[in-house]
C-alpha positions, 0 to 999 in steps of 0.5 A: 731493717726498719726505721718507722719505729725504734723499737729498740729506743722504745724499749730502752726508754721505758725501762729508762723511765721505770729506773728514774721512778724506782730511783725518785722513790727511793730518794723519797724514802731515804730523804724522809725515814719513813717506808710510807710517804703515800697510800701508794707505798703501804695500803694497809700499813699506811692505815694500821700507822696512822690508827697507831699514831692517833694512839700515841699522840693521845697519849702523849697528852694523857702524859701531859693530863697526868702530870696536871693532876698530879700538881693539882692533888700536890696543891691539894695535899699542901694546903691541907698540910698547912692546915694541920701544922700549924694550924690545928696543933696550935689549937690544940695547945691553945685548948689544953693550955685553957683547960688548966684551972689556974685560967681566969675568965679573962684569960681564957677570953685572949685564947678564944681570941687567938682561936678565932684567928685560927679558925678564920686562917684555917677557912681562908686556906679553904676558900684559897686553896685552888688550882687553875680556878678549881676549889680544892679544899671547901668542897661538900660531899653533897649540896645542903638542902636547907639553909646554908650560910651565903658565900659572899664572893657570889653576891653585887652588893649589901645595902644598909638600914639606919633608923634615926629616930622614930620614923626616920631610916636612912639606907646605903648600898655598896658593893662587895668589892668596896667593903672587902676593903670597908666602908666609911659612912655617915647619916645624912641626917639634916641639922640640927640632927647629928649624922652618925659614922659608921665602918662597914666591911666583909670578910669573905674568909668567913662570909660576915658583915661588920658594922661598927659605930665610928664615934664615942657615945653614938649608938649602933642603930643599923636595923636590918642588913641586905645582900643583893644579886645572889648567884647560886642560890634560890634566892637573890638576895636575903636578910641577915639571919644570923647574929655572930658576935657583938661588942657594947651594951645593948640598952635594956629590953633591946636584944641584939638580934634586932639587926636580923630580918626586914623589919625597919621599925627596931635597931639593936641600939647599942651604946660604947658600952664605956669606951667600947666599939659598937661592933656587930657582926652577921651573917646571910643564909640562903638555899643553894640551887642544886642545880648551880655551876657558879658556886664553889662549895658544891660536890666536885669530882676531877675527872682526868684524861689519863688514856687514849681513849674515852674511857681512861679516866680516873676520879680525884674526890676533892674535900671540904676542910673549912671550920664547919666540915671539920667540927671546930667551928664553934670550939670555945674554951670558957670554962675549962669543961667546954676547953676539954670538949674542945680538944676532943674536936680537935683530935677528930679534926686533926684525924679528918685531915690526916686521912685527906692527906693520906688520901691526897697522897694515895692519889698521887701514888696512883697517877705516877704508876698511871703515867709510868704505864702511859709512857711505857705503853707510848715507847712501845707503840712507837716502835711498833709503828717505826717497823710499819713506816719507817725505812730500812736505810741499807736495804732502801739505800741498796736499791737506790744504788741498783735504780742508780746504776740501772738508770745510767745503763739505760741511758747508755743503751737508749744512746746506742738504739737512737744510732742503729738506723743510722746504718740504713744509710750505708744500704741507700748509698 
């Protein structure tokens, strides 16, 4: 017998160890679902999981892309349904209504009035119509090459010339914030001259500039009109170019336009025309710099993430449903041959925007089928990867129990061994 080493406690204790590691395992497993907690468990399986993890997490953001498109094409499709009814059916009403040749003149010229209402709701829902800052619907297929009328909201400032007098001109510069709600202004002009009031204000619907004379009986001598610190274009800042509308009479042999350009030395020198406002409205025209990010009424594609991958992608082409892409911008209904004309206009604008609605909803059509497959393909990875990684509870629990009553075995028997050289003793005695 030998007690230098005992080999049968050794023995025990190892395969006592042993249980207490395929034991910890299984708690491990059992505590946490899963057959894989370290590279230890599953090598190979460990690195097929987590390629199949990274698919699905990137697919349950695609979900998440898709569903963003598809409020953004829902945005979309409603302001273009706005556009249309009532918008467009009314225009069309006002157009047939002036077409009729009980109309007078005068008639027809409170229509145009209400046309040009529509039209400039129609271009505010345009120019409104957006979605986490993306313009939806005053986009163009592609960026004019030549002039183009100035987007406003890209602007500081507009600075105004007043002549008074021969060689007298006053200017003042206010910015567009303030004269979004307009301005009032008056000459500076020292007595005994009088000083001339003056309303100026913007509408970023349509992009003008108004000046009003302010008091009965002075003229509207505004000379030239400037706006500043253009972002988007070629140019910074420009001259108005283009007469809109005007309201009084201008004195003989002084046309109108003469508020358009840089030249100070004319004014259109309008009077009240007999109790009438002295209102003139312009607008600034400008290159748009191909290259510019900061305007809105460039080419736009919405590129949505709808896979896991780099190449799931899906294109919504938005559209430009301003007055200007539809046709109707310079509709008038005076005489009844240019209302008939009108309604044509109108019908073409009515079918432009139904097949943009049309579009619109073939585009969301497209990305729920997309986000069906995207979650069906999600559930299925999912459980592809469970089998991989997750635990088989009654096997591992099986184990666990086996581990169990093994460990408690080998207690028992490493018991018994520390006692075997006990029995050294009855030899010594």
């Amino acid at each position: 017998m030998r007690i230098q080493h005992n080999l049968s406690a050794i023995n025990s204790l190892n395969k006592l160890n042993r249980n207490y590691r395929k034991t910890a395992t299984s708690i491990e497993k059992l505590s946490s679902g899963l057959r894989i907690n370290k590279t230890a468990d599953d090598a190979a399986g460990l690195s097929i999981s987590q390629r199949m993890r990274a698919r699905i997490r990137g697919l349950e953001q695609a979900e998440r892309n898709i569903q963003d498109g598809i409020s953004l094409v829902q945005t979309a499709e409603s302001g273009l349904a706005e556009i249309q009814n009532p918008n467009l059916q009314r225009l069309r009403e006002l157009a047939l209504q002036a077409a009729n040749g009980t109309l007078t003149s005068d008639d027809r010229l409170r229509i145009q009035e209400e046309i040009d209402q529509i039209k400039n709701t129609i271009n505010d829902i345009a120019n409104n119509t957006h979605f986490n800052g993306i313009h939806l619907l005053n986009v163009s297929d592609t960026p004019p090459s030549g002039l183009t009328v100035v987007n406003l909201a890209n602007a500081v400032s507009i600075t105004i010339f007043e002549q008074s007098g021969i060689n007298t001109i006053y200017e003042e510069t206010f910015s567009i914030a303030d004269l979004v709600n307009g301005v009032y202004w008056s000459t500076p002009a020292p007595p005994p001259q009088s000083s001339e009031p003056y309303h100026f204000s913007v509408d970023l619907g349509t992009n003008t500039f108004k000046t009003r004379a302010e008091t009965w009986g002075f003229g509207n001598n505004i000379t030239a009109v400037r706006v500043n610190g253009l972002t988007g274009y070629l140019e910074t800042e420009v001259y108005a170019t283009k007469l809109v509308s005007y309201s009084g009479t201008p004195y003989v042999g002084v046309p109108p336009e003469n508020i358009l350009g840089n030249d100070l030395s004319d004014s259109p020198n309008f009077s009240d025309g007999g109790g009438v406002w002295t209102e003139i409205v312009v607008q600034f025209e400008a290159t748009i710099d191909p290259n510019s990010t900061t305007l809105p009424n460039q080419s736009v594609d919405v590129i949505l993430q709808v896979g896991p991958d780099a190449s799931d992608t899906y294109k919504i082409k938005l559209t430009d449903a301003r007055t200007t892409a539809l046709g109707i911008d310079d509709i008038a209904v005076d005489p009844p041959e240019k209302a008939i004309e009108a309604i044509g206009k109108i019908d073409d604008a009515i079918n432009k925007v139904s097949a943009e609605r049309s579009k619109f909803g073939s585009y969301q059509n497209a990305l729920e089928h997309i986000h069906n497959n995207a979650s069906n393909y999600r559930v299925n990875l999912a459980a592809a990867e469970s089998r991989i990684t997750d635990v088989d509870m009654a096997k591992e629990m099986m184990k666990f129990t086996k581990s169990q009553i093994l460990s408690q075995a080998s207690q028992a028997m490493l018991a018994q061994a520390m006692h075997t050289p006990e029995s050294v003793i009855t030899l010594i005695r």
